[in-house]
C-alpha positions in Angstrom: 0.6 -115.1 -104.3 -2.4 -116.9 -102.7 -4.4 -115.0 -99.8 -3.5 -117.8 -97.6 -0.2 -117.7 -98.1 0.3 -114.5 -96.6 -2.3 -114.7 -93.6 -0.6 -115.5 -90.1 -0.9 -118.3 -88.4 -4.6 -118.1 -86.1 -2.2 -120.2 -83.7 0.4 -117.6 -83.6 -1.4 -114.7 -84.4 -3.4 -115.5 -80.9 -0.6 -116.5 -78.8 1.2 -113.0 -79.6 -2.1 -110.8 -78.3 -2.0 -111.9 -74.8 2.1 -111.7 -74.7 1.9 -108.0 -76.3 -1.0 -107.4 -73.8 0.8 -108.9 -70.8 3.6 -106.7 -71.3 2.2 -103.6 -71.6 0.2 -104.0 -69.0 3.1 -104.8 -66.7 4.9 -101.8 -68.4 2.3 -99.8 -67.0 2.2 -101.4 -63.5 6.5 -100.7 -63.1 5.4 -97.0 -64.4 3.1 -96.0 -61.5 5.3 -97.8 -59.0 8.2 -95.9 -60.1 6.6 -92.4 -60.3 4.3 -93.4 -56.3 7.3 -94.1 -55.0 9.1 -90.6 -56.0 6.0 -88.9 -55.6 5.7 -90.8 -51.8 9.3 -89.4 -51.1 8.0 -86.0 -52.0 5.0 -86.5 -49.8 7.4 -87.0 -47.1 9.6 -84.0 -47.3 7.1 -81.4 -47.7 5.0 -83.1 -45.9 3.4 -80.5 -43.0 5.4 -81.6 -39.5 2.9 -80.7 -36.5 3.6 -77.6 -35.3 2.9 -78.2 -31.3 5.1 -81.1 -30.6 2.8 -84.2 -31.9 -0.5 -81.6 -32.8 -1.7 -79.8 -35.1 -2.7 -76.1 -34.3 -5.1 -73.6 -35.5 -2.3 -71.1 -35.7 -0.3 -73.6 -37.6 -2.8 -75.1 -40.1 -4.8 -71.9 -41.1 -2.2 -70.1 -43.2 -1.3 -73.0 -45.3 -5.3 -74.5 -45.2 -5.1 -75.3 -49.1 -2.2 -76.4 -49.3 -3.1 -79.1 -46.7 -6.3 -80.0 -47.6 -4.1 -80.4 -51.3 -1.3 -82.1 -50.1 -2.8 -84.8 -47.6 -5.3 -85.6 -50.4 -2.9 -86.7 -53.1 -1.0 -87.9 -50.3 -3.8 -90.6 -49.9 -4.3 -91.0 -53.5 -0.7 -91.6 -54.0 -0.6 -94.1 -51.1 -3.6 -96.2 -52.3 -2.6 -96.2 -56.0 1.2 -97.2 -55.2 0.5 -100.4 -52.7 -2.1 -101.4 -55.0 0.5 -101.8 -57.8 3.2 -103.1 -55.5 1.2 -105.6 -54.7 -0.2 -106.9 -58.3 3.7 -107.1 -58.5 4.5 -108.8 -55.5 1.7 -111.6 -56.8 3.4 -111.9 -60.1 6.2 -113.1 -58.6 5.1 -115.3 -56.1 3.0 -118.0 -58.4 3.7 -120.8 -56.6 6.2 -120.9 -54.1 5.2 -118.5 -51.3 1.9 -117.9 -53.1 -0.3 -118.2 -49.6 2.3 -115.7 -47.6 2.2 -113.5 -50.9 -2.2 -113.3 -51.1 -2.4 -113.0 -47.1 0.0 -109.6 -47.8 -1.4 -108.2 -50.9 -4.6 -108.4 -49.2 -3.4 -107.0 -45.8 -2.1 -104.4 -48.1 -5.0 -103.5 -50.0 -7.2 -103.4 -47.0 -5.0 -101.2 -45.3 -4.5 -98.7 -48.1 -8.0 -98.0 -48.0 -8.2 -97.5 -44.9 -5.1 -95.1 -45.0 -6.4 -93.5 -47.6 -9.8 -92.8 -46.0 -8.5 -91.3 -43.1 -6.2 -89.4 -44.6 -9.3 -87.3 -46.8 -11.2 -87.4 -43.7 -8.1 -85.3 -41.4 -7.6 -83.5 -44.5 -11.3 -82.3 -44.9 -11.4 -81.8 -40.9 -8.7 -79.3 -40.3 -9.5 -77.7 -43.7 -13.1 -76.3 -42.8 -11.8 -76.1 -39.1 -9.8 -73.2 -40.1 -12.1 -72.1 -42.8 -12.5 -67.9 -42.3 -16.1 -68.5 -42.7 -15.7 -69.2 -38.8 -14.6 -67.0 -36.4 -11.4 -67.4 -34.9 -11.9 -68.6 -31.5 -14.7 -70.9 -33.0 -12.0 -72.1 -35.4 -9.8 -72.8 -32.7 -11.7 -74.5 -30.4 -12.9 -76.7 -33.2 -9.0 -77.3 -33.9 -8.2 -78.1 -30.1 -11.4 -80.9 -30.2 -10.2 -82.5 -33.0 -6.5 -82.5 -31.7 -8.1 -84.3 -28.4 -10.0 -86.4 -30.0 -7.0 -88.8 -30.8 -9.3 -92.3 -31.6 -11.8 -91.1 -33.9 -8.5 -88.2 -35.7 -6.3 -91.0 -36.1 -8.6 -94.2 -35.5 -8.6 -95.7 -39.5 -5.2 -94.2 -40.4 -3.2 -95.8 -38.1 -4.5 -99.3 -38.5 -4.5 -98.8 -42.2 -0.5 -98.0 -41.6 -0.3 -101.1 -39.8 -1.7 -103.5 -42.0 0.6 -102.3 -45.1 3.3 -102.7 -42.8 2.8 -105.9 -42.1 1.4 -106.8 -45.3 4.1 -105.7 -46.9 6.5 -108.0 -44.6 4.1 -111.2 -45.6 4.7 -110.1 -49.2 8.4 -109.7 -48.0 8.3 -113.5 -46.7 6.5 -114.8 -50.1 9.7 -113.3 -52.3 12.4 -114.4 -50.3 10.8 -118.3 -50.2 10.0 -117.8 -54.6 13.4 -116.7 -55.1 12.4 -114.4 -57.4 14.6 -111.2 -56.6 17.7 -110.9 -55.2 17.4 -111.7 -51.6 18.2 -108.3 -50.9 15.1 -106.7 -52.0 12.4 -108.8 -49.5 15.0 -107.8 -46.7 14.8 -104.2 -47.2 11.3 -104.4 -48.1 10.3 -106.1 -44.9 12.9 -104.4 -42.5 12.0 -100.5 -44.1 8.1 -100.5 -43.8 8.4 -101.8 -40.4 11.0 -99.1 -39.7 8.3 -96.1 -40.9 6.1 -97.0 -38.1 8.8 -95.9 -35.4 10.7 -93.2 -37.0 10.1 -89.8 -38.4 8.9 -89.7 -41.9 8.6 -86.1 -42.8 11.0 -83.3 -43.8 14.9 -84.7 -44.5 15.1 -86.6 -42.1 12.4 -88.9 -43.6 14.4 -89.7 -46.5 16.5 -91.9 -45.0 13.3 -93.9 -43.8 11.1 -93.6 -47.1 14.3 -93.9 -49.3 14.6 -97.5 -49.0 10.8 -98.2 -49.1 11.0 -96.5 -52.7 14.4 -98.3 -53.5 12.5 -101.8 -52.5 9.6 -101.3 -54.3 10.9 -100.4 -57.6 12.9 -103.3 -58.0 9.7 -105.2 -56.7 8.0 -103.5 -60.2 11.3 -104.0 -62.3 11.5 -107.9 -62.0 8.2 -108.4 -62.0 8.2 -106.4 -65.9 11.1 -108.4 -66.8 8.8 -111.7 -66.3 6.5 -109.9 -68.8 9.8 -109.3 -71.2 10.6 -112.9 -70.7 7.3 -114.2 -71.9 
């Protein structure tokens, strides 16, 4: 038997690289939008509440320090990583119809999970050396009080990062529903959930009743946007 005749194809042998590549790389996308969204659901429930109606305290944070400096920081992480992907996704299915509506979102999105994510390490870090027992205790507090005053600069790149994923996510929301691309339920929940996070309480049990369809959403944002990959 000649060499040639059992060589591939160049033709074929080069169209099958970028398919195989294609879907393993969306494989990998639908993986970390499936495990950020169960892992943004945990955020939620254990998620620290304030322990002075909407304020934090030194009494409150000090005990639990590491944990919250921990928590808030993969909290961030897990935020940044998971709109990231959702977004790639989002794109995939919006290549033509929509596309305009579906870059204006992704890019709201990705904007705003910096900045989410940024504030986030930075009120992490505050409160964490704020109630560090290298300071004294009413040093510690007082410290704790000014930051808990200081509202703008605390909360002044988190919240608008929140915003601008919201409403990202609702021009991403708008892009599916005109490509058709998903059941029209998903871009309805989509939009209608991440608008409802910004008015109702996300942590403890409660929360999963807001964050539940967010994750719900968003993984069947990842799953047809791998089965476009399985398709090729």
């Amino acid at each position: 038997m000649s060499q040639q005749s059992v060589m591939p194809a160049p033709g074929a042998a080069a169209e099958r690289a970028p398919r195989t590549t294609v879907r393993s790389r969306m494989t990998l996308l639908f993986a970390v939008i499936v495990l950020t969204s169960v892992a943004g659901l945990a955020v939620g429930l254990w998620y620290p509440a304030p322990d002075a109606g909407d304020r934090y305290t030194y009494a409150g944070v000090q005990p639990i320090r590491d944990f919250w400096w921990a928590w808030h920081v993969f909290a961030g992480v897990n935020l940044v990583v998971g709109v990231t992907a959702l977004a790639l996704a989002g794109l995939r299915l919006v290549p033509s119809r929509g596309a305009v509506w579906g870059t204006v979102g992704a890019s709201m999105m990705w904007l705003g999970a910096g900045l989410y994510g940024v504030g986030l390490g930075g009120l992490a870090t505050a409160y964490h050396y704020a109630t560090s027992p290298v300071l004294d205790r009413a040093s510690g507090m007082a410290l704790v009080e000014a930051l808990g005053t200081d509202f703008a600069r605390l909360y002044g790149i988190v919240l608008p990062g929140a915003l601008l994923v919201a409403l990202g996510t609702v021009a991403l929301s708008v892009a599916l529903w005109r490509a058709r691309t998903v059941p029209r339920w998903v871009p309805i929940v989509a939009g209608i959930s991440i608008l409802a996070t910004l008015v109702v309480e996300t942590s403890g049990p409660a929360g999963l009743l807001a964050e539940g369809p967010v994750a719900i959403s968003s993984v069947a944002i990842g799953w047809h946007a791998w089965r476009t990959s399985a398709r090729a």
